[in-house]
N, CA, C and O of each residue as an XYZ file, in Angstrom:
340
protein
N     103.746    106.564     20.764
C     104.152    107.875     20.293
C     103.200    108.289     19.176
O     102.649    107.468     18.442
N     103.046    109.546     19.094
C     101.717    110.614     18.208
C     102.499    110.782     16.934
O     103.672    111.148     16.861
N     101.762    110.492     16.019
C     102.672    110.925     14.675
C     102.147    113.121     15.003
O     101.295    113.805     15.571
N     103.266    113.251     14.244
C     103.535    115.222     14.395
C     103.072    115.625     13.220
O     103.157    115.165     12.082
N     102.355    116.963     13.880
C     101.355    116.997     12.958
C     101.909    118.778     13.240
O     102.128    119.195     14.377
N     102.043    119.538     12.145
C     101.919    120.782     11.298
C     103.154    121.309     12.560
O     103.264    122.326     13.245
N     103.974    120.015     12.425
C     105.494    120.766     12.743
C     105.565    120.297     14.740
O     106.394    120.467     15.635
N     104.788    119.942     14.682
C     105.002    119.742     16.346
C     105.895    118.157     16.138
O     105.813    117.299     15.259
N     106.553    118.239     17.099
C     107.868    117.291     17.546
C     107.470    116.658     18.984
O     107.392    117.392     19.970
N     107.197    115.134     19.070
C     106.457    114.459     19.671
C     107.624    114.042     21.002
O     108.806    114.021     20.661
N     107.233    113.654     22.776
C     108.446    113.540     22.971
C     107.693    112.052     23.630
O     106.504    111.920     23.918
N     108.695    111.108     23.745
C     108.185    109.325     23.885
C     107.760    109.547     25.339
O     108.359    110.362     26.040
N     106.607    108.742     25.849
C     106.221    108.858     27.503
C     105.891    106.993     27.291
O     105.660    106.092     26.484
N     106.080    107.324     28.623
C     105.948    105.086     28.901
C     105.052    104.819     29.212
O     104.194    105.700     29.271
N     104.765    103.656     29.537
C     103.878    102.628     29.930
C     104.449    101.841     30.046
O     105.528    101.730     29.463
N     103.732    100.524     31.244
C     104.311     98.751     31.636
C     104.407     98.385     30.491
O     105.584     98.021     30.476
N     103.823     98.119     28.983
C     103.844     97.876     28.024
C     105.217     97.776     27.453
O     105.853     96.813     27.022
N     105.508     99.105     27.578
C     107.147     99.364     26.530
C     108.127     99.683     27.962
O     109.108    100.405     27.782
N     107.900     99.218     29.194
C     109.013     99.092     30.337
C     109.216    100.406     30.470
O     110.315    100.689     30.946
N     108.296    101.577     30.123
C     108.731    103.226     29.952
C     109.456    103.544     29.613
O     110.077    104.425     30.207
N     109.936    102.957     28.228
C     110.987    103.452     27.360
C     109.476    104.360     26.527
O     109.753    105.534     26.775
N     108.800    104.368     26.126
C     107.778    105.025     25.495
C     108.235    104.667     23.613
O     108.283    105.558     22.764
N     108.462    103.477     23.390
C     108.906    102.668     22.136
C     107.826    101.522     22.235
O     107.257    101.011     23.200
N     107.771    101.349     21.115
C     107.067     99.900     20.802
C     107.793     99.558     19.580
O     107.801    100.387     18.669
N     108.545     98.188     19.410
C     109.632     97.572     18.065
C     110.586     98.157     17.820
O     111.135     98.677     18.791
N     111.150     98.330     16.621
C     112.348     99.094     16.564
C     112.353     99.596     15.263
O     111.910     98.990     14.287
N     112.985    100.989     15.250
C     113.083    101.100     13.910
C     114.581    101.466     12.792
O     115.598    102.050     13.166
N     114.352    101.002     11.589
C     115.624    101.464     11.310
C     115.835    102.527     10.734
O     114.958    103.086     10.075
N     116.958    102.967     10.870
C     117.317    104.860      9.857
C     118.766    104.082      9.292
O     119.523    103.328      9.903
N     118.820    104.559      7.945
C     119.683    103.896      7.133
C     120.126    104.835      5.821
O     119.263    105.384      5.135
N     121.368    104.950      5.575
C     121.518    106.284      4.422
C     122.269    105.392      3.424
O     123.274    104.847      3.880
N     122.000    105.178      2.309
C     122.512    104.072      1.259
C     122.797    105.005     -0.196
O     122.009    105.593     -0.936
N     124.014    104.880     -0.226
C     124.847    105.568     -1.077
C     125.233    104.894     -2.168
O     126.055    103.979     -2.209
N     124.376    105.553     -3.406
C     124.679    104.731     -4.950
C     126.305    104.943     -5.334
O     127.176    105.812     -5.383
N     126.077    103.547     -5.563
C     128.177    103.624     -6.448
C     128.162    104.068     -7.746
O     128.537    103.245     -8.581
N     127.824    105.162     -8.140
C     127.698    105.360     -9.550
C     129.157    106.416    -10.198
O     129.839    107.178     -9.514
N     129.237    106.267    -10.986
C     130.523    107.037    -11.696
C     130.856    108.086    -11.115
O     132.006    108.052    -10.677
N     130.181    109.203    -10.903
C     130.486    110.198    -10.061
C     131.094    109.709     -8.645
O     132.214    110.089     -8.303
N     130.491    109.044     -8.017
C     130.799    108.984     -6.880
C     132.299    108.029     -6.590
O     133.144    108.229     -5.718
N     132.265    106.844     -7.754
C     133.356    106.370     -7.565
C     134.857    107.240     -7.948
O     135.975    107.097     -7.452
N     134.381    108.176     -9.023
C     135.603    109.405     -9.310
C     135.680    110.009     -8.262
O     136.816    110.481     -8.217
N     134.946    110.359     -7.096
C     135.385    111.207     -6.161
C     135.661    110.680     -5.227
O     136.032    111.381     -4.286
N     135.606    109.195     -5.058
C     136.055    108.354     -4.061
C     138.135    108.097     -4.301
O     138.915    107.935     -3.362
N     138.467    108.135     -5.590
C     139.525    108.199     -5.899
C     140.264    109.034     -5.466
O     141.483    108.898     -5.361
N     139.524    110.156     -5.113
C     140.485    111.076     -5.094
C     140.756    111.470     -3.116
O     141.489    112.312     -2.597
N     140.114    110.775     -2.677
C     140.085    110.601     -1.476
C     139.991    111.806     -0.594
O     140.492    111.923      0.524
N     139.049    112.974     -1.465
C     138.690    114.165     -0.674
C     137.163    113.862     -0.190
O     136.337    113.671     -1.082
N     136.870    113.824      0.745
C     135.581    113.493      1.999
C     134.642    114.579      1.157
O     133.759    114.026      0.501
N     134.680    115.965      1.068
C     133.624    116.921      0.508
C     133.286    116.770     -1.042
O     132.358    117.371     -1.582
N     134.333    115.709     -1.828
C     134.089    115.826     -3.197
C     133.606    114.055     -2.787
O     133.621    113.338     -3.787
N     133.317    113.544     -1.850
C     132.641    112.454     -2.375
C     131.011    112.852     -1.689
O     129.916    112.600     -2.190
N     131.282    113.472     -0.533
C     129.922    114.055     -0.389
C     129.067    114.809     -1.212
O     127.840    114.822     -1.113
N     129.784    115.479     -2.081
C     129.380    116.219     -3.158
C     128.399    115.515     -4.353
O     127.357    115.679     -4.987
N     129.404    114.721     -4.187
C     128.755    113.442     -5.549
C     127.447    112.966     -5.269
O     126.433    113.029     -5.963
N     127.642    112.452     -4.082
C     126.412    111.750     -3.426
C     125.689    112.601     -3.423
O     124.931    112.578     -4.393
N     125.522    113.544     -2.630
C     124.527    114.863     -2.521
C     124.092    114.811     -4.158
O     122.976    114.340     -4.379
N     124.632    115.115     -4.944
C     124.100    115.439     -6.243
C     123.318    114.116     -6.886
O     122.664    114.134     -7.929
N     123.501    113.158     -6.168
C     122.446    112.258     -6.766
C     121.104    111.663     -6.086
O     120.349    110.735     -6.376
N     121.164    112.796     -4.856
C     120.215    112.285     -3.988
C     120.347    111.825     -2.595
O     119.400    111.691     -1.820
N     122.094    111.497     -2.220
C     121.742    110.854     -1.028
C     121.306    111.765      0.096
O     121.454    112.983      0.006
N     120.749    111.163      1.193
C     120.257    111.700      2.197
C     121.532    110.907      3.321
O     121.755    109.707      3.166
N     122.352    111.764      4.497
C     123.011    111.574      5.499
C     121.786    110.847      6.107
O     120.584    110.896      5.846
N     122.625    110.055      7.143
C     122.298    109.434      8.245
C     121.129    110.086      8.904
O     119.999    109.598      8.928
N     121.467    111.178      9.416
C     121.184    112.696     10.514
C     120.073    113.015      9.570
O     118.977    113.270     10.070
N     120.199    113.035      8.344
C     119.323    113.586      7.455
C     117.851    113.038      7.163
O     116.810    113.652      6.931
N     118.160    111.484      7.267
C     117.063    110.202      7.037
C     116.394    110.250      8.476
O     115.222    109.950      8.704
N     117.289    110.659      9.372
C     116.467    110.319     10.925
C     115.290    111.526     11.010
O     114.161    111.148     11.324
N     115.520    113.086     10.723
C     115.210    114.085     10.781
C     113.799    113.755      9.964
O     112.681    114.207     10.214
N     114.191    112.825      8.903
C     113.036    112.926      7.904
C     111.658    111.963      8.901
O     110.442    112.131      8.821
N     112.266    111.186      9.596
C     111.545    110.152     10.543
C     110.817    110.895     11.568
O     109.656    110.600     11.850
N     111.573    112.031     12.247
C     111.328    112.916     13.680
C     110.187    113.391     12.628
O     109.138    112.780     12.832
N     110.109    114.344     11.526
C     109.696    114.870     11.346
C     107.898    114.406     10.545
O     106.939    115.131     10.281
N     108.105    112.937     10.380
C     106.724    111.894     10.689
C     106.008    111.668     11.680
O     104.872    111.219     11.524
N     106.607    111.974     13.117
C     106.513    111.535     14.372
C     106.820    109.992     14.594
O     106.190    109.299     15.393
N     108.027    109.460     13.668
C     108.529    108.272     14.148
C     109.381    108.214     14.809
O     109.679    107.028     14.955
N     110.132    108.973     15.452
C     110.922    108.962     16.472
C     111.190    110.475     17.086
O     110.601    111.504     16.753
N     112.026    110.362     17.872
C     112.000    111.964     18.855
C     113.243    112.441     18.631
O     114.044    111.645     18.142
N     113.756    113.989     18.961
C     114.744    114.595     18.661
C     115.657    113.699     20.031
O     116.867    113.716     19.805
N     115.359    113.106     21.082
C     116.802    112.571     21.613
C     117.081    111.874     21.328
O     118.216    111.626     21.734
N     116.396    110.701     20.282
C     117.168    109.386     19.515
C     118.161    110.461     18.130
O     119.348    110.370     17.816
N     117.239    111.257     17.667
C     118.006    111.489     16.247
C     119.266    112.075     16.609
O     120.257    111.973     15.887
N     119.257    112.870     18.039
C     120.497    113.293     18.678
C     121.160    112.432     19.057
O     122.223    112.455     18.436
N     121.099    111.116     20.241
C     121.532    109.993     20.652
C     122.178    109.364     19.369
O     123.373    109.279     19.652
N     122.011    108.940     18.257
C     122.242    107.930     17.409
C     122.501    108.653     15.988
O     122.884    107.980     15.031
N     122.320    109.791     15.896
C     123.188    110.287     14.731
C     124.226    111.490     14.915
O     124.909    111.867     13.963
């Protein structure tokens, strides 16, 4: 696969190599959410948008969000970031 270049979105083609999955290894997408004061106050309160809130305000990036950032390297394609997030 072509890393994407000035916005073009790459789509995987095969070879005997990768069994025409058009992959070679694997990669991971991972969204890691700091436990910091904010976030544990809004975890208390057990509203979903005020703990997203928190997080958001300190940086985190969603799942969907980290993959997008990957598509948008040309490390993976919009049917994994669709498939798996």
């Amino acid at each position: 696969m072509s890393h994407a270049k000035c916005g073009t979105l790459w789509r995987a083609t095969g070879c005997e190599a990768c069994s025409q999955r058009g992959y070679r290894g694997r990669l991971s997408v991972v969204s890691l959410l700091e436990n910091n004061a904010a976030v544990q106050e809004a975890i208390m309160t057990t509203d979903a948008k005020a703990i997203v809130d928190a997080a958001t305000e300190t940086g985190w990036l969603s799942l969907r969000e980290v993959a997008i950032k990957k598509l948008l390297r040309g490390d993976t394609t919009v049917e994994e970031v669709i498939k798996f997030t």
